[in-house]
N, C-alpha and C positions, 0 to 999 in steps of 0.2 A: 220662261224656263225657271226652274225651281231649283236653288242651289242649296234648298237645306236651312235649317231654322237657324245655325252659326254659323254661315259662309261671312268670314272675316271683311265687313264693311272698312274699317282702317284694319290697313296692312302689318303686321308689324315693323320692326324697324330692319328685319333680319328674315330673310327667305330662302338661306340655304338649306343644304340637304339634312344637314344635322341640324333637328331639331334638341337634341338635349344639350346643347350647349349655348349661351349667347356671349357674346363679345361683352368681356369689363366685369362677368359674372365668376364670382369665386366657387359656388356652388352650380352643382347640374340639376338638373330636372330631376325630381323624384319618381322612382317609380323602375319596373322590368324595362330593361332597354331591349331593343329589337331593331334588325334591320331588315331596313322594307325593302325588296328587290323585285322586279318583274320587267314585263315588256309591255309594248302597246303592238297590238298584232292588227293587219288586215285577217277579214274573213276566213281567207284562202292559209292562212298562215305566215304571210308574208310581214317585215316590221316593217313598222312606222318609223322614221327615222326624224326627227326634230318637232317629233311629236309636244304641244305645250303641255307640263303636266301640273295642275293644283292638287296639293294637299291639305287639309284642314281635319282637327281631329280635337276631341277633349281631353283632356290630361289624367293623368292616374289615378285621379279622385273621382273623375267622373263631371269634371269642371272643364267648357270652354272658355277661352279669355276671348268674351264677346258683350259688350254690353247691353244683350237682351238675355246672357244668361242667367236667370234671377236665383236659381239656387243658392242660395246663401248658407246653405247648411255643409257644402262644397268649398272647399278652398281651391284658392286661385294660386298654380305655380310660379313664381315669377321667376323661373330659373326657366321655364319650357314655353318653345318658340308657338307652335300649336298650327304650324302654316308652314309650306314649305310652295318653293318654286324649281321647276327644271322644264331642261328640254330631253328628250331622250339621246340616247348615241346613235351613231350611224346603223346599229341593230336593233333600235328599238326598244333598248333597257334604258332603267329608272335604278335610281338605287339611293335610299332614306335613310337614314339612324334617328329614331324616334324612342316610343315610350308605347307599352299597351295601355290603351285608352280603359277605363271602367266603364261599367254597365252604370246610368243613370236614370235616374225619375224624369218621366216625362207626364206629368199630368198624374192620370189614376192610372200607368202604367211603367213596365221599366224600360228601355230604349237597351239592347244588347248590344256590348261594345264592337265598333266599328270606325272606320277611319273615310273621310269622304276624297273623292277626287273628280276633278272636271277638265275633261281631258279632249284637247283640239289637237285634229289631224290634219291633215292637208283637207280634206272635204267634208270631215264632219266632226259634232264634239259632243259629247257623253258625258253626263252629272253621273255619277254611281257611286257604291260605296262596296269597301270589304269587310265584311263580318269575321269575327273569331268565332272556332270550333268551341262550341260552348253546350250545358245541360239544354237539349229539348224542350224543355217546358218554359225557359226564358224565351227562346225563337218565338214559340205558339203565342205567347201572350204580348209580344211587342207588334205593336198596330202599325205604327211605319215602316215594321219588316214587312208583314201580313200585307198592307196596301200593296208595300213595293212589289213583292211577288206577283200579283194580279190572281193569286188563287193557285199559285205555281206549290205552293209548299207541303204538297204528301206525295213523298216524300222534297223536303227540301231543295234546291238543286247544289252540289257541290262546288261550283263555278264562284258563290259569293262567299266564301271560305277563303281566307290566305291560307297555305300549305304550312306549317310550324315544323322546323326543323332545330329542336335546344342544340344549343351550342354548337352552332354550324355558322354560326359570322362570321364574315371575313373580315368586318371593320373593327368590332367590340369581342376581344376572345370571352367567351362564356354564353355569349348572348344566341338567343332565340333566332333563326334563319326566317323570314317570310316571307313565301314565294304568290304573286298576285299576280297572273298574267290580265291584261284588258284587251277586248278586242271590239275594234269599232269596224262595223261592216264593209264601209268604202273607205277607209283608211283615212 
């Protein structure tokens, strides 16, 4: 199973839900904060309820803190966690305070900002990722979108979209709302 070119080999030291803050740090992570809210849903619509959920994502520059990622032209935050862990609630919500990730180089292409997750239910577990609403012609030309879709994307499907609501947080007043439901078929 394929968890993604930065699926965080060492952990870091810190796996909570807020990712822009780390414990002993004076300064926060740089960058648009956002909080990340969704459910982990059965098929039927039913929640998942202690559902595992992994987060992992690149930082505002467009930098993961992963040691194969070799962009050097990228800085690396040392204020942003880049990883998070949880279990859902009894309904099946998740709920993150992070940072939007940037579009970065991937090779002779750009990778359109996205956040990944790998996500175990009681019977089954899902690698996937959510993309930001972003220009058209970055989707078209990112190859590990393209792949991932299997030929799905004219038009794109809406589903790999977080839902952007500005200044609709309930954790960060000002900040961006991002709503991401996932749904794993047998729960």
């Amino acid at each position: 199973m394929d968890l993604g070119p930065f699926y965080p080999v060492e952990k870091p030291l810190e796996s909570d839900a807020d990712l822009t803050r780390l414990k002993g740090h004076a300064s926060r992570a740089k960058g648009e904060v956002i909080e990340l809210v969704g459910r982990i849903l059965k098929q039927d619509g039913a929640p998942v309820p202690g559902a595992r959920l992994e987060l992992w994502q690149a930082n505002a520059a467009g930098r993961y803190l992963h040691h194969g990622d070799h962009s050097d032209q990228l800085p690396i935050d040392p204020d942003f966690q880049g990883y998070a862990l949880q279990r859902t609630d009894a309904k099946g919500q998740f709920r993150f305070l992070t940072v939007k990730p940037a579009d970065y180089p991937a090779g002779d292409y750009m990778r359109a900002a996205h956040i990944h997750f790998d996500v175990e239910g009681k019977y089954q577990r899902l690698i996937t990722q959510m993309y930001f609403p972003t220009d058209p012609a970055l989707l078209a030309q990112d190859l590990t979108l393209q792949h991932d879709l299997w030929g799905k994307n004219n038009p794109i499907p809406d589903n790999i979209f977080g839902k952007l609501t500005p200044g609709a947080s309930t954790l960060e007043k000002g900040a961006t709302l991002c709503q991401f439901d996932i749904v794993l078929w047998r729960g």
